[in-house]
N, CA, C and O of each residue as an XYZ file, in Angstrom:
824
protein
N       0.854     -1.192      0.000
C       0.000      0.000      0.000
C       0.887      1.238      0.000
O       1.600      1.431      0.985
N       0.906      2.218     -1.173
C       1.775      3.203     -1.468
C       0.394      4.579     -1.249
O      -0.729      4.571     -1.754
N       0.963      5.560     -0.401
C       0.337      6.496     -0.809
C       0.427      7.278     -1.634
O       1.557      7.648     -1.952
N      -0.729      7.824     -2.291
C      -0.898      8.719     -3.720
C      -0.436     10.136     -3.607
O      -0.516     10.893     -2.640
N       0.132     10.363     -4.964
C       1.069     11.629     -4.736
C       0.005     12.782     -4.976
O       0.230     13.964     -4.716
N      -1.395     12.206     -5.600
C      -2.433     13.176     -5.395
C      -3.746     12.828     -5.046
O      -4.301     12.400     -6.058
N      -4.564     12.814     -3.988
C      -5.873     11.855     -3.421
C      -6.640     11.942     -4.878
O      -6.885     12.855     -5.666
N      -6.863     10.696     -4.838
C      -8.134     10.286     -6.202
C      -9.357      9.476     -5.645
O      -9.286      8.532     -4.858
N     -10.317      9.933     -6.109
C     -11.480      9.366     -5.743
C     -12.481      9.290     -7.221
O     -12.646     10.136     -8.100
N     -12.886      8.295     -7.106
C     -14.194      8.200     -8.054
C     -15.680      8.723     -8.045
O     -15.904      9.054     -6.881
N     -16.678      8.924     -8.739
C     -17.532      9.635     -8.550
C     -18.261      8.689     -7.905
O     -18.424      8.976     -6.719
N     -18.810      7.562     -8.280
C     -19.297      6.410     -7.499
C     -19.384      6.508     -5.434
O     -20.240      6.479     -4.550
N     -17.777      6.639     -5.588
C     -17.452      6.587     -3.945
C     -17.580      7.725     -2.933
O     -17.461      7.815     -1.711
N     -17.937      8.739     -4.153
C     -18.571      9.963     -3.509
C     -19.703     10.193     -3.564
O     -20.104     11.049     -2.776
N     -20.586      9.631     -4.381
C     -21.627      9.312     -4.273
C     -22.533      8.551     -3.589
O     -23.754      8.707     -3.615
N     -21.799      7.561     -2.852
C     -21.903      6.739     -2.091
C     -21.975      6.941     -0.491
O     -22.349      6.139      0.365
N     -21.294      8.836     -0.293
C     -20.767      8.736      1.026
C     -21.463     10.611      0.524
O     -20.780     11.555      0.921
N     -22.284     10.808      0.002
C     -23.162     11.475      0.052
C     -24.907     10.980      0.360
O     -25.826     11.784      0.202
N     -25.043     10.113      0.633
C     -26.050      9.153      1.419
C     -25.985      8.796      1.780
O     -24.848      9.003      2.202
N     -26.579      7.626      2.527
C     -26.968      6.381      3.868
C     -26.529      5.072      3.048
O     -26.150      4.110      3.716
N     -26.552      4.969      1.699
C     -26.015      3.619      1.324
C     -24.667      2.821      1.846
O     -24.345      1.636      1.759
N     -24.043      3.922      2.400
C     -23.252      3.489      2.766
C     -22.216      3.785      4.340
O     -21.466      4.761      4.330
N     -22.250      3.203      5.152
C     -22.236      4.070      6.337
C     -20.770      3.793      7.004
O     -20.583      4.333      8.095
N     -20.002      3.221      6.607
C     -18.536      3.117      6.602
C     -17.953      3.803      5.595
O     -18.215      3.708      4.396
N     -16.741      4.852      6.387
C     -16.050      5.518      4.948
C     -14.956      5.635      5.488
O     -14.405      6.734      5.549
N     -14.307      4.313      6.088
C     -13.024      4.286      6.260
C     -12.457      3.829      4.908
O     -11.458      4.382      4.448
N     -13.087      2.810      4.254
C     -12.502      2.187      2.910
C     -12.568      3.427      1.904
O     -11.781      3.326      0.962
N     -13.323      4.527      1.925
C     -13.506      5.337      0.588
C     -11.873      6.257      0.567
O     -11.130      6.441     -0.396
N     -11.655      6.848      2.468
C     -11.051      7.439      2.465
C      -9.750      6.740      2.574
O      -8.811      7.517      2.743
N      -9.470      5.612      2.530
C      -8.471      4.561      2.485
C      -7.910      4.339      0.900
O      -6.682      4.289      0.824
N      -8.536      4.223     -0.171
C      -8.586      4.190     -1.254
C      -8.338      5.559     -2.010
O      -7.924      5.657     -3.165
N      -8.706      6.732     -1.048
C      -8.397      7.699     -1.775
C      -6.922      8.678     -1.770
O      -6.640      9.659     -2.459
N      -6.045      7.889     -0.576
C      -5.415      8.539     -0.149
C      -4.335      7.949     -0.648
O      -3.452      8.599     -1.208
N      -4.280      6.202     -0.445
C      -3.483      5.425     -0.669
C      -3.925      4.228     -2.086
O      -5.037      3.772     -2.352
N      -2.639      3.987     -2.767
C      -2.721      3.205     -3.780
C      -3.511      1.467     -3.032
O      -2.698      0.554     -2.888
N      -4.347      1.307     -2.808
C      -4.569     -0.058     -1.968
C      -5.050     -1.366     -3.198
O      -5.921     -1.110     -4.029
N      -4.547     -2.362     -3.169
C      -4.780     -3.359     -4.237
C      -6.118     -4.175     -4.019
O      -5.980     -5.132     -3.258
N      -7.171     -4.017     -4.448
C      -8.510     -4.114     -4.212
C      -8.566     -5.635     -4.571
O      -7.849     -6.179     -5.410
N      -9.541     -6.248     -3.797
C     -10.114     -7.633     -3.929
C     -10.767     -7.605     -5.205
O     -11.354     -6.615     -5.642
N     -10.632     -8.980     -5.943
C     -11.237     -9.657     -7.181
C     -12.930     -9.065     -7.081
O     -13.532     -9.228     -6.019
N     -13.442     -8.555     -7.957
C     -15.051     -8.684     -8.335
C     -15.081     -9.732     -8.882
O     -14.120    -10.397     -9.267
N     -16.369    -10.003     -8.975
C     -17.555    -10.976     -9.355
C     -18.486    -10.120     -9.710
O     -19.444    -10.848     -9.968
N     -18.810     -9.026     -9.886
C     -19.771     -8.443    -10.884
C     -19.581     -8.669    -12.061
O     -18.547     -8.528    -12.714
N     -21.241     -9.268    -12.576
C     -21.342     -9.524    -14.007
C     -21.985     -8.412    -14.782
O     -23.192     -8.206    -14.657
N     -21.116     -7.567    -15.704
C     -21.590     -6.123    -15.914
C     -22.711     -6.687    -17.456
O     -23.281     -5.851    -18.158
N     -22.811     -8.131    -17.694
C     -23.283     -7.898    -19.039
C     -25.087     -7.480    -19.569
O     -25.571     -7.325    -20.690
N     -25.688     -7.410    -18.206
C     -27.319     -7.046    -17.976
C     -26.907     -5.535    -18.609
O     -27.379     -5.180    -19.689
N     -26.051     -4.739    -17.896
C     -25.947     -3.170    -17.303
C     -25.636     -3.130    -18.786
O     -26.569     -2.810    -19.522
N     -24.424     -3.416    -19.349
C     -23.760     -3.455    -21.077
C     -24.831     -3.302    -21.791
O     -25.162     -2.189    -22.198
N     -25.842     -4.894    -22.159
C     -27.068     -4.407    -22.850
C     -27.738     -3.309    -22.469
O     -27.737     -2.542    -23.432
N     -28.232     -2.903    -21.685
C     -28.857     -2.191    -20.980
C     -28.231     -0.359    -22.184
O     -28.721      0.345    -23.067
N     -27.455     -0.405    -21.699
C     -26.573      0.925    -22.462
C     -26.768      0.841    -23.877
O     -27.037      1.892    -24.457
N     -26.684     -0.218    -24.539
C     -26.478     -0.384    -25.813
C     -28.023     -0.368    -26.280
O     -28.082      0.264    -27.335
N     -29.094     -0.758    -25.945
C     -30.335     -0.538    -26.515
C     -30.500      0.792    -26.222
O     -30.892      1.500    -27.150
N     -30.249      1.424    -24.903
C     -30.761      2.986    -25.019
C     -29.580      4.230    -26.105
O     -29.922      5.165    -26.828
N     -28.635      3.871    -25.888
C     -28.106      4.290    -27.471
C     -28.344      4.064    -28.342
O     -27.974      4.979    -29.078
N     -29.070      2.884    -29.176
C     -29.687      3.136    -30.409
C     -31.133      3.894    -30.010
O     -31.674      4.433    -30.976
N     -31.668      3.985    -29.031
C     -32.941      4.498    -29.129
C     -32.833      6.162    -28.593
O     -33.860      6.808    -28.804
N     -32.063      6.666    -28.141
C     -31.858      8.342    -28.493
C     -31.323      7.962    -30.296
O     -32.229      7.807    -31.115
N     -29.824      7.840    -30.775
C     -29.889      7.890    -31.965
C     -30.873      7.739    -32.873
O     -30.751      8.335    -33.943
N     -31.627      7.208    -32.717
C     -32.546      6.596    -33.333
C     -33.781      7.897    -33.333
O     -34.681      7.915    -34.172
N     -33.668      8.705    -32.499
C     -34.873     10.038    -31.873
C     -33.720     11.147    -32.180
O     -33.842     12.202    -31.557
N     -32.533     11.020    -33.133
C     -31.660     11.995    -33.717
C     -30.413     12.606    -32.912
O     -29.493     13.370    -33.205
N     -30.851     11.851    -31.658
C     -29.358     12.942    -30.650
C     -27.758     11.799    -31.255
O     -27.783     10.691    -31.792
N     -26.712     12.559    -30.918
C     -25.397     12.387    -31.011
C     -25.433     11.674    -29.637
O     -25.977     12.064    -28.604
N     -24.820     10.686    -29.831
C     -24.446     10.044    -28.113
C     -22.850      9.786    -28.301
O     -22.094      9.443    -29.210
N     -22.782     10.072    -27.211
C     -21.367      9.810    -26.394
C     -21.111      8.338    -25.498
O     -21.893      8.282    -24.550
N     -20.412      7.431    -25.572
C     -20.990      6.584    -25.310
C     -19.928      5.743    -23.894
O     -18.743      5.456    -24.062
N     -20.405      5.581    -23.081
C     -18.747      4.652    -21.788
C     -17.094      5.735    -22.430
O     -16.873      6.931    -22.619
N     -16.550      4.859    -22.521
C     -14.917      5.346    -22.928
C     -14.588      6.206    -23.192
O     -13.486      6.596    -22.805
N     -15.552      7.102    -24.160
C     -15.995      7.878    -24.607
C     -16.230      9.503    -23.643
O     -15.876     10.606    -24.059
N     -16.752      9.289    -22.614
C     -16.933     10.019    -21.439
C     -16.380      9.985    -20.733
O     -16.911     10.391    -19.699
N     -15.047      9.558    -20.607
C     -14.219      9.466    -19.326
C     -13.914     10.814    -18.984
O     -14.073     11.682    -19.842
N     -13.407     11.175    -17.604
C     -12.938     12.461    -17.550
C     -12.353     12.290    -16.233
O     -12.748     11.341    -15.557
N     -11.274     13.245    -15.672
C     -10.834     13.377    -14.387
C     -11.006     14.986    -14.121
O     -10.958     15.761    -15.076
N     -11.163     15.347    -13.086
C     -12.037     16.837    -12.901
C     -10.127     16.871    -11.264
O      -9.856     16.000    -10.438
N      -9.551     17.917    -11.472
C      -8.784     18.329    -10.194
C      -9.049     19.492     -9.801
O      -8.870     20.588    -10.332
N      -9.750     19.009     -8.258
C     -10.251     20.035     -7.533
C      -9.205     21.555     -7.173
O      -7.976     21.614     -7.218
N      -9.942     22.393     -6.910
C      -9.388     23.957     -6.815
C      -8.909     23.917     -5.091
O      -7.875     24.463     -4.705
N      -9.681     23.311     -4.338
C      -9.423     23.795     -2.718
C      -9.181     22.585     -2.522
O      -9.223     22.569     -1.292
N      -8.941     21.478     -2.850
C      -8.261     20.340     -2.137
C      -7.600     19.590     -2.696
O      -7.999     19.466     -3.854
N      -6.289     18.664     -2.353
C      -5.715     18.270     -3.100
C      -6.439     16.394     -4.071
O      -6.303     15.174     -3.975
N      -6.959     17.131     -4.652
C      -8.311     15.559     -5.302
C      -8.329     15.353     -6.485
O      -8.771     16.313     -7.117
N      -8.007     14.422     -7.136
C      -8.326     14.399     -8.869
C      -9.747     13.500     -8.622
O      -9.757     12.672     -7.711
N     -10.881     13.691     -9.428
C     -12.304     13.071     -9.256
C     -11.979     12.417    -10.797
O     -11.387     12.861    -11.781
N     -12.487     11.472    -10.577
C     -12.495     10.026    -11.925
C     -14.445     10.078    -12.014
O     -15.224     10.351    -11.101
N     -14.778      9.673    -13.578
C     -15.960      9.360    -13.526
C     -15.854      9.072    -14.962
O     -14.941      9.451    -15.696
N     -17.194      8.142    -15.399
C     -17.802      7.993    -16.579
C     -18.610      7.325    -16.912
O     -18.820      6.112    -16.900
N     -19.338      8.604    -17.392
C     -21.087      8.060    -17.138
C     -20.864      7.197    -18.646
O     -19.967      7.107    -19.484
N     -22.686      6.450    -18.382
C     -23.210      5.661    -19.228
C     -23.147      6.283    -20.777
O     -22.736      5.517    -21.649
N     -23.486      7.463    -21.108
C     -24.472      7.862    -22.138
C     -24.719      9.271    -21.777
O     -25.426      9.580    -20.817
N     -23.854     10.535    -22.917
C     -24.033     11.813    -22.844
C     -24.672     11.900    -24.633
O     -24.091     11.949    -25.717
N     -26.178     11.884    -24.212
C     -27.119     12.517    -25.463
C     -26.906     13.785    -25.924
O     -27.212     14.673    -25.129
N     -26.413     14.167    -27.116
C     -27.013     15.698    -26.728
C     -27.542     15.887    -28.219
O     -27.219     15.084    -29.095
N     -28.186     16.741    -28.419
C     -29.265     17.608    -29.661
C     -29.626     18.981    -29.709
O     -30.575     19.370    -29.029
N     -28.842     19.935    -30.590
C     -29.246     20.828    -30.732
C     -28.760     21.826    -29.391
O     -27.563     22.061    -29.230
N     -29.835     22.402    -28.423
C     -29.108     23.012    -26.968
C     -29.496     22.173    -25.799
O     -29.506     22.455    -24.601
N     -29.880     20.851    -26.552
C     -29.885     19.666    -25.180
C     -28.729     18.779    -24.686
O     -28.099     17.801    -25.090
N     -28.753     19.474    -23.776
C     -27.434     18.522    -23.113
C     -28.104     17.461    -22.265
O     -29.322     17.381    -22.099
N     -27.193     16.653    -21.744
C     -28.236     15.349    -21.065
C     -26.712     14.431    -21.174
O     -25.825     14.148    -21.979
N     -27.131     14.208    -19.744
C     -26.198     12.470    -19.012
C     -26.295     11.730    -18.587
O     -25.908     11.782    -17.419
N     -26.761     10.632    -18.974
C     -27.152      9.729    -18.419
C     -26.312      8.254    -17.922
O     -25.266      7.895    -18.463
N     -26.933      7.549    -16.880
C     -26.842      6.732    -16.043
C     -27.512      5.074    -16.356
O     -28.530      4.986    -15.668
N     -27.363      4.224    -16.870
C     -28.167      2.955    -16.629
C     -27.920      2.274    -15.349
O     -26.827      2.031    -14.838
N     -29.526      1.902    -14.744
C     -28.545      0.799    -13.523
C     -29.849      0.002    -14.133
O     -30.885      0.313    -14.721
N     -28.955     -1.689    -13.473
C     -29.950     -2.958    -14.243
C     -30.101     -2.943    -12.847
O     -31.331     -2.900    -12.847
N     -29.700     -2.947    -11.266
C     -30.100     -3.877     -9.960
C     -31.506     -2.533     -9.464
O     -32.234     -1.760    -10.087
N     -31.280     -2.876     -8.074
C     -32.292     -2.394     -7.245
C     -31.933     -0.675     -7.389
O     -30.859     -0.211     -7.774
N     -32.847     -0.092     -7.072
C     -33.241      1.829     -6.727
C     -32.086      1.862     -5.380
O     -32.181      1.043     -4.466
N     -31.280      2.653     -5.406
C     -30.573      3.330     -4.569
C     -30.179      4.636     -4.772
O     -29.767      5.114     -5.829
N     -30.349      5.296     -3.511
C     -30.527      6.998     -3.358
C     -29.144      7.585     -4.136
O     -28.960      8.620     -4.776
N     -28.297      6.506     -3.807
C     -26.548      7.101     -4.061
C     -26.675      7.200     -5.885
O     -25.933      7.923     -6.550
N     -27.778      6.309     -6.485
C     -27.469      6.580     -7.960
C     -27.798      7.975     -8.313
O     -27.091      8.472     -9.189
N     -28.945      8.869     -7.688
C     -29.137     10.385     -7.936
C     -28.028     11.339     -7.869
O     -27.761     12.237     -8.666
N     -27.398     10.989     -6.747
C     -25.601     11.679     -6.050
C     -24.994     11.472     -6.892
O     -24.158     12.359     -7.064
N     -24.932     10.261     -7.981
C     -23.679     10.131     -9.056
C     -24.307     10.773    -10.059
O     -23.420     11.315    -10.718
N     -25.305     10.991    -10.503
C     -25.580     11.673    -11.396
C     -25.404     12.966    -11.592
O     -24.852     13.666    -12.442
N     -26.275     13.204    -10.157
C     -25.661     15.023    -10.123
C     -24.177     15.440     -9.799
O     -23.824     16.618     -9.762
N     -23.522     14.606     -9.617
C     -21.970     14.644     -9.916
C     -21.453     14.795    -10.957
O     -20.363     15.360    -11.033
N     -22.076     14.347    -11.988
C     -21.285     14.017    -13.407
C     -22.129     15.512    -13.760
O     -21.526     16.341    -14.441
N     -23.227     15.757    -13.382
C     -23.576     17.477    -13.786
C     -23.117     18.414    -13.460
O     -23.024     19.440    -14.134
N     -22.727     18.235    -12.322
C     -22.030     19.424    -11.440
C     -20.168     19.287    -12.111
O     -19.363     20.185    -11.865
N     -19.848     18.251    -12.792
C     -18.419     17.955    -12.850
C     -17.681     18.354    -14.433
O     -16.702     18.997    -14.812
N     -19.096     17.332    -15.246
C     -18.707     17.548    -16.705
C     -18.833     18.780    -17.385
O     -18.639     18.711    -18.598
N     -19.142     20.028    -16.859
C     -19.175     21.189    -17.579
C     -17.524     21.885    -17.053
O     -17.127     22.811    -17.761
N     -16.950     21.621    -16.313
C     -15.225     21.870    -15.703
C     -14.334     20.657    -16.248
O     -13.454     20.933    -17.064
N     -14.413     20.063    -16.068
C     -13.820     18.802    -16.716
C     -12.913     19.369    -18.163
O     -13.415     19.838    -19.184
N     -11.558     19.172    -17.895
C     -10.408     19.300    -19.205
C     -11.247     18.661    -20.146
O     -11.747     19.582    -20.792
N     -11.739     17.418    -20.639
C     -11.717     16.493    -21.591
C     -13.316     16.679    -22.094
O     -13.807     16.301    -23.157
N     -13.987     17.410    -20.940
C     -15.359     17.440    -21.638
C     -15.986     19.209    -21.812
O     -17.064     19.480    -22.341
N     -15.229     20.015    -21.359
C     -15.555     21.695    -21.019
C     -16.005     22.476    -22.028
O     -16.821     23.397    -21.992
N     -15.223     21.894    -23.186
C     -15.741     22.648    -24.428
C     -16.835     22.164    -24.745
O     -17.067     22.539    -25.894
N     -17.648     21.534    -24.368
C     -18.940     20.697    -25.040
C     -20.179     21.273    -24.470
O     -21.257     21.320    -25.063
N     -19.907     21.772    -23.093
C     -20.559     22.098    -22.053
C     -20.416     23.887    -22.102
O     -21.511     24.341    -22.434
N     -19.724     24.638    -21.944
C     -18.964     25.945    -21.821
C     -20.117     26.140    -20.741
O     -21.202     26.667    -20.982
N     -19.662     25.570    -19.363
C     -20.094     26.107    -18.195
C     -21.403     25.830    -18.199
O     -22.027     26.328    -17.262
N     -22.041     25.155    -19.005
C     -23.728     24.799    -18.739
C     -23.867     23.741    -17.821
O     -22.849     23.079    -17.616
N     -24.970     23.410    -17.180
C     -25.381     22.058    -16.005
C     -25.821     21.348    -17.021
O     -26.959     21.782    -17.199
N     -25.574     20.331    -17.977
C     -26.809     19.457    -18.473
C     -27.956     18.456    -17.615
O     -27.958     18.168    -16.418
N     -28.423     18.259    -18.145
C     -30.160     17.721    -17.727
C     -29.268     15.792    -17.109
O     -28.242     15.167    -17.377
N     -30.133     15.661    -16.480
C     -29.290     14.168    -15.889
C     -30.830     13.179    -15.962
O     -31.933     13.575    -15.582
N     -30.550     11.983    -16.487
C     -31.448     10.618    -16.026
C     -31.013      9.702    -15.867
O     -30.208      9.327    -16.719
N     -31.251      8.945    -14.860
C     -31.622      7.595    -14.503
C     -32.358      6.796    -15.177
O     -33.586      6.731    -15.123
N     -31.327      5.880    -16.124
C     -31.930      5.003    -16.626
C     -32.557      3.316    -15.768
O     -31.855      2.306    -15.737
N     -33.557      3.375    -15.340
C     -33.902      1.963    -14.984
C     -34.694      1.021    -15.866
O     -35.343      1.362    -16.855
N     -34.515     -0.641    -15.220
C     -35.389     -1.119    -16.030
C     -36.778     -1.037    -16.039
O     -37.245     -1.784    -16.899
N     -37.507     -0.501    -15.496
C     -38.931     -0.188    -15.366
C     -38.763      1.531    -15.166
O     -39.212      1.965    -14.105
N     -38.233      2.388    -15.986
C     -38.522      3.798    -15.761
C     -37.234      4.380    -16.097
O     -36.177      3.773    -16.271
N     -37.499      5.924    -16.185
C     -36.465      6.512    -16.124
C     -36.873      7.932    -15.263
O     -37.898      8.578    -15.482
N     -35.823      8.281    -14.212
C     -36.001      9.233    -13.278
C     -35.235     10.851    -13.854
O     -34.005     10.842    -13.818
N     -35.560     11.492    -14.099
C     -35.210     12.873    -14.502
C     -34.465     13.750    -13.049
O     -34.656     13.518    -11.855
N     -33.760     14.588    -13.564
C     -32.430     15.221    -12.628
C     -32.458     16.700    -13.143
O     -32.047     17.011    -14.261
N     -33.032     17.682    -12.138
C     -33.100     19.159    -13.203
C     -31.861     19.788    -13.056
O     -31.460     19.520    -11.924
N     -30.833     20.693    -13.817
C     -30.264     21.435    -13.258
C     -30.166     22.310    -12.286
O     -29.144     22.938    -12.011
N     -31.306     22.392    -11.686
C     -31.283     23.322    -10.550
C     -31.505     22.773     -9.415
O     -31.961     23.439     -8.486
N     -31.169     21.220     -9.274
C     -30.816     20.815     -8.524
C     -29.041     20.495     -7.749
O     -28.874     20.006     -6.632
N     -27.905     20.932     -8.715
C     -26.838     21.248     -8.559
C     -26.919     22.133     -7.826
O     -26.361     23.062     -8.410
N     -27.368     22.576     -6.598
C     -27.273     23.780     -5.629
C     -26.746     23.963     -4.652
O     -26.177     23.029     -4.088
N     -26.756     25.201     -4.135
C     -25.791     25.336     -2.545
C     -25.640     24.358     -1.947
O     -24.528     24.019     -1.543
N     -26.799     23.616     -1.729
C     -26.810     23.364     -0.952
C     -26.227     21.718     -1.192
O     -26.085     20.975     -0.221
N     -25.950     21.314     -2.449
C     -25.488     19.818     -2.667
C     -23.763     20.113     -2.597
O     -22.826     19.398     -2.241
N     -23.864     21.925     -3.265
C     -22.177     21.711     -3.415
C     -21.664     21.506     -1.854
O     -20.662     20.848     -1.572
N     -22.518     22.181     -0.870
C     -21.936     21.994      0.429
C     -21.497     20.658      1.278
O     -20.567     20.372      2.032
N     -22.675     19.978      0.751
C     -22.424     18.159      0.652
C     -21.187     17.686      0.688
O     -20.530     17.209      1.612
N     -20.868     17.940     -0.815
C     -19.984     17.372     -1.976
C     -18.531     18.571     -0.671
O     -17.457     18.314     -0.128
N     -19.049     19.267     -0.721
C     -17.191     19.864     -0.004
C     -16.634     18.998      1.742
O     -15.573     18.571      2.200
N     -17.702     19.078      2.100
C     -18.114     17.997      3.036
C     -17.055     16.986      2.915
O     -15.890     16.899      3.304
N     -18.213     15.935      1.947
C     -17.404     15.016      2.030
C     -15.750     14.436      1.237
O     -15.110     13.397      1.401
N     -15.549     15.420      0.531
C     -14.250     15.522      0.015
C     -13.123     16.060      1.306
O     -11.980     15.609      1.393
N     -13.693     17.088      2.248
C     -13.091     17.496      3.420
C     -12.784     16.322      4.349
O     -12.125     16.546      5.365
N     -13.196     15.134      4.086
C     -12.931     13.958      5.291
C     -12.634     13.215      4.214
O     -12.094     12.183      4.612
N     -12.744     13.238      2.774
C     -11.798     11.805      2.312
C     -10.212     12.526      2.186
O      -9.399     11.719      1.738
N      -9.656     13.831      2.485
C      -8.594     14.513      2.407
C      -8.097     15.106      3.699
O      -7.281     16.028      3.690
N      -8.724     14.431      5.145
C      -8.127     14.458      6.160
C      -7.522     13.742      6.428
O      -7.874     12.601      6.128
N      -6.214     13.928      7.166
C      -5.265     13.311      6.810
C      -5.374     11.754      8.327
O      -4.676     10.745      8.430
N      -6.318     12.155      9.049
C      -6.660     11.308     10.296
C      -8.223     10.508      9.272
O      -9.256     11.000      8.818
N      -7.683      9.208      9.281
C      -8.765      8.720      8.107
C     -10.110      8.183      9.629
O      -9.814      7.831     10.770
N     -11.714      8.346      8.924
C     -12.535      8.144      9.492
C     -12.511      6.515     10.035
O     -12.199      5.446      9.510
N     -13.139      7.030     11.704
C     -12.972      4.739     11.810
C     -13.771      3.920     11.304
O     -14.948      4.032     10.963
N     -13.207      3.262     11.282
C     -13.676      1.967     10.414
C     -15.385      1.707     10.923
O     -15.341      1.773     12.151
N     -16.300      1.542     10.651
C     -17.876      1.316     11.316
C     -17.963      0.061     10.706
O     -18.088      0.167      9.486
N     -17.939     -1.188     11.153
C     -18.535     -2.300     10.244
C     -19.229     -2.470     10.660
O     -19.615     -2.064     11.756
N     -20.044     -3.704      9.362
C     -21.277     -4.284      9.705
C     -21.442     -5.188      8.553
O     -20.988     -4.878      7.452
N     -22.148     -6.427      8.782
C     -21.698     -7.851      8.231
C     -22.108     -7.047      6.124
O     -21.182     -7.074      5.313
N     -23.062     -6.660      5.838
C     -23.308     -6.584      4.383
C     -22.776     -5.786      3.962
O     -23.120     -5.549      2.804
N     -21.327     -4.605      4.698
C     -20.538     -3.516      3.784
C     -19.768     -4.314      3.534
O     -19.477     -4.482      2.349
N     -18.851     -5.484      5.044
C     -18.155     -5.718      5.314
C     -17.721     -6.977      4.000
O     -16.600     -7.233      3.561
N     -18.888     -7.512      3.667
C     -18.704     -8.673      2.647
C     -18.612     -8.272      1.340
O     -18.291     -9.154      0.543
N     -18.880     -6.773      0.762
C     -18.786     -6.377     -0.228
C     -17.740     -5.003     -0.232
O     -17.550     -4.195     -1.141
N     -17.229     -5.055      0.939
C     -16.071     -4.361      0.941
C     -14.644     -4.290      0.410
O     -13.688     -4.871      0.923
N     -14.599     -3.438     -0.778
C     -13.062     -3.779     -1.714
C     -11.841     -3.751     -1.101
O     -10.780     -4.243     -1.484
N     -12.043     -3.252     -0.307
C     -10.185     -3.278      0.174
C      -9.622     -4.701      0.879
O     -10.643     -5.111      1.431
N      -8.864     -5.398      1.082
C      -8.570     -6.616      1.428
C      -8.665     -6.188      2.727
O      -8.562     -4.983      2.956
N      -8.937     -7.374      4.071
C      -9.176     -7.109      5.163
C      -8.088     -7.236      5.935
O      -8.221     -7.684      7.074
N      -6.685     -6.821      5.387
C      -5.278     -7.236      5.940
C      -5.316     -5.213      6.232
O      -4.475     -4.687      6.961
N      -6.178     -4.566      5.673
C      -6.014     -2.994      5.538
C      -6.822     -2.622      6.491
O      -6.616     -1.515      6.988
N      -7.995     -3.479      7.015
C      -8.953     -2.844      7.928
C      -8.947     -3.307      9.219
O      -9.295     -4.459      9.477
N      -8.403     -2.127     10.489
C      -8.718     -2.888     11.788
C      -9.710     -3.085     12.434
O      -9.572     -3.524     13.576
N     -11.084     -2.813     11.887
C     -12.211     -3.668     12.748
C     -12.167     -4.727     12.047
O     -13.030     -5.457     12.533
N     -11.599     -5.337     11.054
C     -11.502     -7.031     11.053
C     -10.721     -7.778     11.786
O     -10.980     -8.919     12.169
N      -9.181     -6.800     12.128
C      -8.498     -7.388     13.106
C      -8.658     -7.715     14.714
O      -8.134     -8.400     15.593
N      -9.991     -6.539     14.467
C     -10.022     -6.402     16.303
C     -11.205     -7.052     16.680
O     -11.725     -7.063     17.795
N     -11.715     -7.784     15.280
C     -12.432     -9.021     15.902
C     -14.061     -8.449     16.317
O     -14.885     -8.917     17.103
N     -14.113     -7.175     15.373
C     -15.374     -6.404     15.268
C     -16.592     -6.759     14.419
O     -17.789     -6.515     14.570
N     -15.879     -7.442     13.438
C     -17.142     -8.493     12.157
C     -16.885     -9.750     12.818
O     -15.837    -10.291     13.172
N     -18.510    -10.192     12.921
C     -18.773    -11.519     13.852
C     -18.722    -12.350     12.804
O     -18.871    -13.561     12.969
């Protein structure tokens, strides 16, 4: 475990620790500080894959330009803290003066997918790799689900989320990392190996 010569965090893990989904953020701020070699997944992304690929032919298909995964990558480095932010959304539609970013999830409704969205709104108009596309506009954000799609206005990027968002970037960039809180269903889907976390050592997960 090497620490990073500049804290990186993903939009996901800030999204994550801008709600209740997740109530341990020793691993976010563990990961963000330090290079840590993450446990094997077993997520099978190929539901979520289709999932993306039918709703890109069906904006194209209704005339917008899509942007598509790889395509959208971007790293955003913060002004007041030392943070490079990683993200990349599903699917950036745009048409004409519609901007729009969207999100597919194939599993269950969770609050933290709204937080990543309005992240990638609040992010991709600053963003080196995406700024000129945007020139300082909020685009429109949805949630793609399989039974629906949830709409995201720009004027929901507000005081009061950026205050959130400074929040919690202020404790993944303290340098005294938050304690560890376990509990058996973070703890089993928790990426960092448990040789990094001392409530596994101290005999805190039953």
């Amino acid at each position: 475990m090497k620490p990073r010569f500049k804290y990186y965090s993903w939009v996901t893990r800030l999204a994550e620790m801008l709600t209740d989904d997740k109530q341990c953020h020793y691993a976010q701020a563990l990961m963000t500080q330090y290079q840590v070699e993450k446990k094997p997944s077993n997520y099978d992304s190929s539901e979520h894959d289709q999932m993306v690929i039918e709703r890109a032919r069906q904006l194209q298909a209704e005339g917008y330009k899509v942007y598509v995964e790889e395509e959208n990558s971007f790293k955003y480095h913060g002004k007041y803290f030392p943070i490079c932010v990683g993200g990349r959304p599903d699917l950036r539609p745009m048409k004409g003066n519609q901007l729009i970013v969207e999100d597919c999830k194939s599993g269950r409704r969770k609050h933290s997918h709204k937080m990543q969205v309005l992240l990638y709104m609040f992010l991709l108009p600053f963003a080196p790799e995406t700024k000129a596309l945007y020139q300082g506009k909020i685009p429109h954000g949805r949630i793609i689900y399989q039974d629906g799609i949830v709409d995201i206005y720009p004027e929901e990027v507000n005081a009061e989320f950026q205050q959130k968002l400074r929040n919690v970037i202020a404790t993944l960039c303290n340098s005294t990392l938050p304690q560890a809180t376990p509990n058996k269903w973070e703890c089993r889907y928790c990426p960092i190996p448990h040789s990094h976390c001392p409530a596994y050592y101290s005999s805190e997960i039953a």
